[in-house]
SEVO-236232 format. One record per atom (N, C-alpha, C, O, CB): residue in one letter; z negated, x negated, y. Coordinates in steps of 0.001 Angstrom, whole numbers, plus 500000, padded with zeros to 6 digits. Glycine has a CB too. Example, Ala and Ser with C-alpha at 12.3 -4.5 7.8 and 13.67 -1.06 7.14 Angstrom:
2
A492200486810494310 A492200487700495500 A492200486800496700 A491535485764496681 A490954488692495527 S492920487150497750 S492860486330498940 S492130487100500030 S491961486591501138 S494275485916499402 
END
This chain:
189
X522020487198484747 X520968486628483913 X521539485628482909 X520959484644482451 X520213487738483180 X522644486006482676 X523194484999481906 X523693483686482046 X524134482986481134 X523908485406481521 X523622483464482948 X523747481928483939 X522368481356483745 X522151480147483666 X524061482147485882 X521589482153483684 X519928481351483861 X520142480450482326 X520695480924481333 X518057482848483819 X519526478977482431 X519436478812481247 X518277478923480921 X518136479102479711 X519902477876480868 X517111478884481670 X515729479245481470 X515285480893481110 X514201481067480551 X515068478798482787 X516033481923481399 X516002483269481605 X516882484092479945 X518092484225479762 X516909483512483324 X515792484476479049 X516782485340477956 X516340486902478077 X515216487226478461 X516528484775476147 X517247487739477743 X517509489010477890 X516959489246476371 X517573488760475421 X519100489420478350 X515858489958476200 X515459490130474212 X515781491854474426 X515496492387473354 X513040489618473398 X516202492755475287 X516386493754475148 X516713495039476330 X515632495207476894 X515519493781474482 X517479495757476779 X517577496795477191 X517133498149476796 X516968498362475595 X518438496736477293 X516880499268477819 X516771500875477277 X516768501599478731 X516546501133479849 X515120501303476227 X516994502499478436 X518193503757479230 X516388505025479362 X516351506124479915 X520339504712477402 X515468504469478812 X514601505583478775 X513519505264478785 X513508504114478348 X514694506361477885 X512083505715479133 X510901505256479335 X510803504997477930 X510830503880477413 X509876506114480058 X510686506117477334 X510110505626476041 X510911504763474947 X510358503974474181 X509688506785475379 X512447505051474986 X512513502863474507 X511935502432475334 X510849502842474924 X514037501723474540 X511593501716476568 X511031500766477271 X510008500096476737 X509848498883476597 X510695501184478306 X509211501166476402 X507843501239476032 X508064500872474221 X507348499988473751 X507104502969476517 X508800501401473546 X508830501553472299 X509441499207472132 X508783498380471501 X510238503348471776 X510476498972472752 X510604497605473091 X509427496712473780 X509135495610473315 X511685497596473916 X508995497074474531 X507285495780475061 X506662496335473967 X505671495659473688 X505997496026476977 X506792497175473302 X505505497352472576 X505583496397470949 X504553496136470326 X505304499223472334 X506747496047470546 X507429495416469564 X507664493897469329 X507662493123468372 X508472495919469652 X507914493838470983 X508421492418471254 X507302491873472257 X506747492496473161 X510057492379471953 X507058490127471733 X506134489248472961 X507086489254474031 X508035488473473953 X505647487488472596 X506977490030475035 X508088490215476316 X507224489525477504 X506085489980477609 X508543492108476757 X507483488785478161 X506577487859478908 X506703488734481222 X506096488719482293 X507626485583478476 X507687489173480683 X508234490010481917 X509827491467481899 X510950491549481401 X508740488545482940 X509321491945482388 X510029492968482593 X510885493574483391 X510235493838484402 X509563493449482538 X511976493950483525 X512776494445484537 X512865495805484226 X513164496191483096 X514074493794484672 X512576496699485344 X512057498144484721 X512651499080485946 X512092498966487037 X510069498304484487 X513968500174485794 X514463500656487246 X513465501781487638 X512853502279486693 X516126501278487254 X513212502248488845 X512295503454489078 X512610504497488566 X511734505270488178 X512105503805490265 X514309504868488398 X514398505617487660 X515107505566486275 X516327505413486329 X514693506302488302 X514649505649485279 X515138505283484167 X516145506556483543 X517300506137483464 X513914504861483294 X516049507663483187 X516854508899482475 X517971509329484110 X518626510361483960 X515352510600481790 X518083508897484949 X518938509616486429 X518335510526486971 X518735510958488052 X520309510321486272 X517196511055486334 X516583512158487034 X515238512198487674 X515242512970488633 X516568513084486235 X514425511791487525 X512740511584487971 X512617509598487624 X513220508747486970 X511292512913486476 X511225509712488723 X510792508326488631 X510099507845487247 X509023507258487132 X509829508111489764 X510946508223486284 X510123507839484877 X509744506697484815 X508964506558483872 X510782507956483649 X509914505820485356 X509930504298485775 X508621503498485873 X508186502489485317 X510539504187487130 X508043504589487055 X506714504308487239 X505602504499486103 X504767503673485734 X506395505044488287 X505830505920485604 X505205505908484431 X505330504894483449 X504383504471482786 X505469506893483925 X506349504557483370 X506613503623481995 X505807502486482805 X505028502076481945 X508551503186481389 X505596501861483799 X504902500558484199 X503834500429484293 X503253499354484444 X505127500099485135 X503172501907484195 X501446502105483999 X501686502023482447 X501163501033481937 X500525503850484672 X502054502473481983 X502018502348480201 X501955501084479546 X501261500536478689 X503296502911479522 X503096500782480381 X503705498824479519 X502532498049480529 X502415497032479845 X506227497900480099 X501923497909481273 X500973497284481902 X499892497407481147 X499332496314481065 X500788497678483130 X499241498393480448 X498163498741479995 X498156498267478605 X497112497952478034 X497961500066480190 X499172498223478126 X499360497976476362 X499648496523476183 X499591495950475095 X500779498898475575 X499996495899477448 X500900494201477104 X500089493713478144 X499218494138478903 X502980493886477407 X500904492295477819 X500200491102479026 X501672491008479846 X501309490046480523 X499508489103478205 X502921491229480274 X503934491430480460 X503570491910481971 X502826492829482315 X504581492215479423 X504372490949482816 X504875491682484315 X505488492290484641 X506640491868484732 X505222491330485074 X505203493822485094 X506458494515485795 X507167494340487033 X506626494834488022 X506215495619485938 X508010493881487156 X509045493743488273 X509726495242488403 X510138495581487294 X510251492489487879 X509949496152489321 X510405497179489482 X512055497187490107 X512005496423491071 X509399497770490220 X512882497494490031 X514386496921490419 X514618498180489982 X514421498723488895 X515254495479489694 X515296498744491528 X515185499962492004 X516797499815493256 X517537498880493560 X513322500206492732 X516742500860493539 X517484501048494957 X516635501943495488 X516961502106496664 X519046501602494996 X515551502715495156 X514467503437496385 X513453502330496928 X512667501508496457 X513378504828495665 X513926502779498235 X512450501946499143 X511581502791499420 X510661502256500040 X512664501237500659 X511410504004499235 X510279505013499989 X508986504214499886 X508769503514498897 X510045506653499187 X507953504331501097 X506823504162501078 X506070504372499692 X505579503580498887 X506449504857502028 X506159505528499730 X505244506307498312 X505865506006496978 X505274506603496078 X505244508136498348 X506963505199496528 X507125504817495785 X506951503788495393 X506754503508494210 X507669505045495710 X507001502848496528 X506628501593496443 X505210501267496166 X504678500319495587 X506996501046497513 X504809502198496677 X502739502029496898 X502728502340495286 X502263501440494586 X501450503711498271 X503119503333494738 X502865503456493880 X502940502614492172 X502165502593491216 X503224504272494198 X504168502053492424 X504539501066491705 X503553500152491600 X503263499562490560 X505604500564492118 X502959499999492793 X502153498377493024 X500986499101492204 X500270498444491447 X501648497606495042 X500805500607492398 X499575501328492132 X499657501327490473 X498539501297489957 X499529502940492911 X500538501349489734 X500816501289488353 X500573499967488165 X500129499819487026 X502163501742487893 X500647499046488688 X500373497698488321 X501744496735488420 X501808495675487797 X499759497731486829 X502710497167489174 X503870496113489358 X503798494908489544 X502936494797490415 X504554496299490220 X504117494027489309 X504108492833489396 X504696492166490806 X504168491232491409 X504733492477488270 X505842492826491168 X507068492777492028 X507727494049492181 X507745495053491469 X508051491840491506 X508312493739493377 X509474495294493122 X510705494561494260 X510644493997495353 X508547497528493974 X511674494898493403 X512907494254494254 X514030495251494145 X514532495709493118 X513453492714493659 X514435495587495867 X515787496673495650 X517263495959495370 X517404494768495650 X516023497643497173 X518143496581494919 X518886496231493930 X520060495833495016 X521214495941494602 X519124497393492713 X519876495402496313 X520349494823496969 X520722493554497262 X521729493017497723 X520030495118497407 X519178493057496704 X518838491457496559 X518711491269495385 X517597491151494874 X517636490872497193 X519983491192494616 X520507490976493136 X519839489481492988 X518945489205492189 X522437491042492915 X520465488548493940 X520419487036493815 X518909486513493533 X518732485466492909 X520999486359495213 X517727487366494070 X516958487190493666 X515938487545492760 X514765487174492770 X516895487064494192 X516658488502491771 X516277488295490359 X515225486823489709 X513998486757489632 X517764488252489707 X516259485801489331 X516297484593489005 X514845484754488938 X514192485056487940 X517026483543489874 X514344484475490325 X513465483426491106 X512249484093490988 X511215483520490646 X513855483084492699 X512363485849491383 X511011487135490741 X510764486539489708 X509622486101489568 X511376488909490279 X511434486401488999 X510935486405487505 X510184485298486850 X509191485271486122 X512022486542486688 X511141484210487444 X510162483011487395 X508616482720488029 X507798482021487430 X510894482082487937 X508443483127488856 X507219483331489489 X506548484438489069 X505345484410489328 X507345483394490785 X507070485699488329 X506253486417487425 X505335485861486408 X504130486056486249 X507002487126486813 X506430484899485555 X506158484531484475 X504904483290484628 X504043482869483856 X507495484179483851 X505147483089485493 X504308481807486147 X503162482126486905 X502494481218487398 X505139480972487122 X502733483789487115 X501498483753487371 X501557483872489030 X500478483875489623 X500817482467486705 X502785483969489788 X502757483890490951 X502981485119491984 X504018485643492390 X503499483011491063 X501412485417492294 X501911487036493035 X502655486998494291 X502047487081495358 X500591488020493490 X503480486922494261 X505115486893495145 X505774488935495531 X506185489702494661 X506746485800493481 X505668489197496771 X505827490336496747 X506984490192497527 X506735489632498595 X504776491148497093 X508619490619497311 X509599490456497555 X509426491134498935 X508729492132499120 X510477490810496576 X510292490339500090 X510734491256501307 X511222492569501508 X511337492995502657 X511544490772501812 X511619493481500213 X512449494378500623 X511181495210500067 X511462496407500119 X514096494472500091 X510014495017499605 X508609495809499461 X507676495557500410 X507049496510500872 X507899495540498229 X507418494216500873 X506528493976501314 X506340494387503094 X505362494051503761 X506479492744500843 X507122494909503439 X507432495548504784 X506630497039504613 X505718497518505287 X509275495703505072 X507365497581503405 X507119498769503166 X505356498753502889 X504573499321503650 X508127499247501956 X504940498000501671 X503653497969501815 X502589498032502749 X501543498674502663 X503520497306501457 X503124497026503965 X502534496589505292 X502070497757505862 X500895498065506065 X503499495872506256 X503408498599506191 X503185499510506649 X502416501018506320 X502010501875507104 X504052499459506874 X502394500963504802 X501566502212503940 X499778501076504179 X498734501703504001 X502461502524501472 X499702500020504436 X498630499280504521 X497852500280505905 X497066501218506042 X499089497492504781 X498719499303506767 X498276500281508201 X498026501509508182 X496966501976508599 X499196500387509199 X499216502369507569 X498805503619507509 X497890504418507082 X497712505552507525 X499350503967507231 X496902503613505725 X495833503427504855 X494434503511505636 X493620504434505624 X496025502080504143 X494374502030506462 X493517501937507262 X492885502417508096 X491667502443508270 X493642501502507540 X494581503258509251 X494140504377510262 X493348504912509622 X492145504874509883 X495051505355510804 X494058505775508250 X493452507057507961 X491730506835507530 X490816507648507670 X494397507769506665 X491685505555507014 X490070505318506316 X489374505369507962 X488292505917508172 X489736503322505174 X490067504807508886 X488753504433510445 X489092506207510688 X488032506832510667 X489488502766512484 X490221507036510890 X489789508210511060 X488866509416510213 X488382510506510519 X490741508530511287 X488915508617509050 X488173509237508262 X486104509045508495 X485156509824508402 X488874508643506860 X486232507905508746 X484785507527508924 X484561508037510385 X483360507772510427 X484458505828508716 X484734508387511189 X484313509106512292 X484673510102512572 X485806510553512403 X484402508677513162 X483611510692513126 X483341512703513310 X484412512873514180 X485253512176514748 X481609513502514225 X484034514245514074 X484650514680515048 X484293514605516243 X485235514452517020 X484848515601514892 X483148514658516760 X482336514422518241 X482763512928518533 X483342512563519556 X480393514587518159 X482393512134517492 X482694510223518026 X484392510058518377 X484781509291519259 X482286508759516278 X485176510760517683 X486444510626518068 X486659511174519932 X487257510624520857 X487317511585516857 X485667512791519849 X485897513242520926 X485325512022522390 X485764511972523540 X485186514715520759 X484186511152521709 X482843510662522826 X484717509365522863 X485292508875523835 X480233509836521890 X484942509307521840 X486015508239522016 X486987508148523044 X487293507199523765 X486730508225521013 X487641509917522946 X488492510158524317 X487539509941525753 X488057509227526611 X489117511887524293 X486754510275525927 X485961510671527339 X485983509263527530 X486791508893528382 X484296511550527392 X485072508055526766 X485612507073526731 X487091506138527539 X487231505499528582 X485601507306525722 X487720506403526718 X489057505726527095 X489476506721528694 X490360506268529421 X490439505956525504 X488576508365529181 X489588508757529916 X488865507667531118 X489623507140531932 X489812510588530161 X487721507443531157 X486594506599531757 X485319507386532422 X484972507289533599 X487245505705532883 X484855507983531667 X483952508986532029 X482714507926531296 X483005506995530544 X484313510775531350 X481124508344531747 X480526507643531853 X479254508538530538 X479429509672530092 X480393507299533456 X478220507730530236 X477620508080529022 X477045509556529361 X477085510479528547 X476476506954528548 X476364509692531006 X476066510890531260 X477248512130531306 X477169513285530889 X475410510717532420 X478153511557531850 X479232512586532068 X479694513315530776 X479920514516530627 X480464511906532710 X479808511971529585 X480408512757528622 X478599513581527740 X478707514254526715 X481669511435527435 X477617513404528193 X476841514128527986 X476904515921528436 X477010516937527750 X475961513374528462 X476791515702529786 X477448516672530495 X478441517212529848 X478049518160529168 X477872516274531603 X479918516949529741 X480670517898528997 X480751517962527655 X481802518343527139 X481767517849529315 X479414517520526713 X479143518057525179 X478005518812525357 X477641519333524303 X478874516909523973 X477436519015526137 X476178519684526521 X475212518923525669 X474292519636525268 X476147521315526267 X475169517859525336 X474099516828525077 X473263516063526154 X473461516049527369 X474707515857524373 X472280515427525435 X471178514765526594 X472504513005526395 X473402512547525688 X468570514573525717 X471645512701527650 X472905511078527874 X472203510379526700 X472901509492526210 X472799509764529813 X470979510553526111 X470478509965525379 X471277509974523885 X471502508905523316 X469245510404525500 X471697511298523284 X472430511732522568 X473242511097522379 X473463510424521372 X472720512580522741 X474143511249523808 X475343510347524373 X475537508737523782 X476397508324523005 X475079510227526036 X474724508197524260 X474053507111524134 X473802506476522143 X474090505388521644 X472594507599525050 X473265507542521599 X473484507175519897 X474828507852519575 X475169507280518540 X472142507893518730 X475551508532519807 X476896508947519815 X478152507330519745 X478924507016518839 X476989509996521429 X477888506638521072 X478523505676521499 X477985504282520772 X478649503352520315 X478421505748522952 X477013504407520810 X476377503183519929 X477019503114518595 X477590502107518175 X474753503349519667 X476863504560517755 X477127504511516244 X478749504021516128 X479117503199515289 X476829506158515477 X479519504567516963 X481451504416517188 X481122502924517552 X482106502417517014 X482562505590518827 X480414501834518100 X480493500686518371 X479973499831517002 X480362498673516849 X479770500515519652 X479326500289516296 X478898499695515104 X480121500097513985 X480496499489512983 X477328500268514709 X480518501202514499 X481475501644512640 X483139500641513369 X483622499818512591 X482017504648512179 X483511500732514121 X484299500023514848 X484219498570515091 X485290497987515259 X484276500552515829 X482962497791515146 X482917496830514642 X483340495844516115 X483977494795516020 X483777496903513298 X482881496378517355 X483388496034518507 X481766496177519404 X480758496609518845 X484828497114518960 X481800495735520816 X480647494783521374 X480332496232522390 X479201496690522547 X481197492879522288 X481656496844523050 X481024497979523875 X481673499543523852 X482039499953522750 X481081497474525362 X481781500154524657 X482235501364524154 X483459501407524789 X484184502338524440 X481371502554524377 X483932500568525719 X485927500362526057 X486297499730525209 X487475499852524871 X486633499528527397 X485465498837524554 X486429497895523403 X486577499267522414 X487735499455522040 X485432496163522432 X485679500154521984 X485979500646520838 X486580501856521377 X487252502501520572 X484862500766519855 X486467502392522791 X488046502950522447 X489258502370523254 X490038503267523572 X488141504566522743 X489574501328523606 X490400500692523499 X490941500196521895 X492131499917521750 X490013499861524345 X490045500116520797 X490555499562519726 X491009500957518874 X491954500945518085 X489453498523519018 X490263502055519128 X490720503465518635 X492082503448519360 X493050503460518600 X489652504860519086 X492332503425520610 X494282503895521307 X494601503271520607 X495077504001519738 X495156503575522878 X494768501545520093 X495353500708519771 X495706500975517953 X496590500389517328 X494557499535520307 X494903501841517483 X494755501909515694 X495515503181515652 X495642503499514469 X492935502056514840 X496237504296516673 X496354505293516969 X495094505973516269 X495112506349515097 X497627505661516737 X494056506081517076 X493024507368516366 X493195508000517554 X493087509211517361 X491192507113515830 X493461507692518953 X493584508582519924 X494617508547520701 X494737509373521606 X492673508577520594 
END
């Protein structure tokens, strides 16, 4: 940081609450904040819901954990950025684009995000359909037909029939192979 001539250091702390006790003192325009601050728990995160809520100040998170759930969470406290302490060199450049208003989500998060994204999504499309539409979903994909899978729910094909319709509307697809073709493809089946 000390090479930056644009970049000044107004303070360090070893603990959430200096962290907090410093943004709260000083016009701090951005922040460098580790996940874990005391060596022992993610006090980190806490402190970035705190200093987010009390300041106008960006949190950048600069860490060496990549876990999914930490990362989500960070962003979930209001991070600004989160960069593992791998990609030192790009310090600099986070920060400048913090300060500047630029939501820039570093490569060594934004993978991780992607993937808690997807994982998000499954769970919301498995969440919005029953248990029967998941099941009308398999019979579906095995290629069984509106009567058949009537037949083995002991429903009328008519049943069948608003069963398959409703999974084509919440799915957001034209027939009932697209939507379970798009269920194999989301893993719901």
């Amino acid at each position: 940081m000390n090479r930056e001539p644009d970049l000044f250091l107004v303070g360090t702390a070893r603990t959430k609450v200096n962290a907090i006790r410093i943004v709260s003192m000083l016009d701090i325009d951005v922040v460098l904040l580790d996940v874990v601050l005391d060596g022992k728990k993610a006090d980190g995160l806490d402190a970035a819901l705190e200093i987010v809520c009390m300041s106008k100040a960006k949190v950048i998170m600069l860490t060496v954990l990549d876990q999914a759930e930490i990362v989500s969470e960070a962003f979930g406290n209001g991070a600004f950025n989160y960069i593992v302490k791998t990609a030192l060199e790009d310090i600099p450049e986070a920060i400048r684009a913090a300060h500047s208003g630029l939501s820039s989500i570093h490569a060594s998060a934004a993978g991780v995000l992607r993937s808690e994204f997807v994982r998000m999504k499954q769970q919301e499309m498995r969440q919005n359909l029953t248990r029967t539409e998941v099941e009308i979903l398999r019979f579906i994909h095995n290629g069984h037909t509106r009567s058949a899978i009537g037949e083995h729910l002991h429903i009328t094909e008519s049943t069948a029939k608003k069963h398959v319709n409703r999974v084509i509307r919440k799915l957001k697809v034209h027939t009932g192979r697209e939507a379970a073709k798009k269920a194999k493809l989301k893993g719901i089946l």
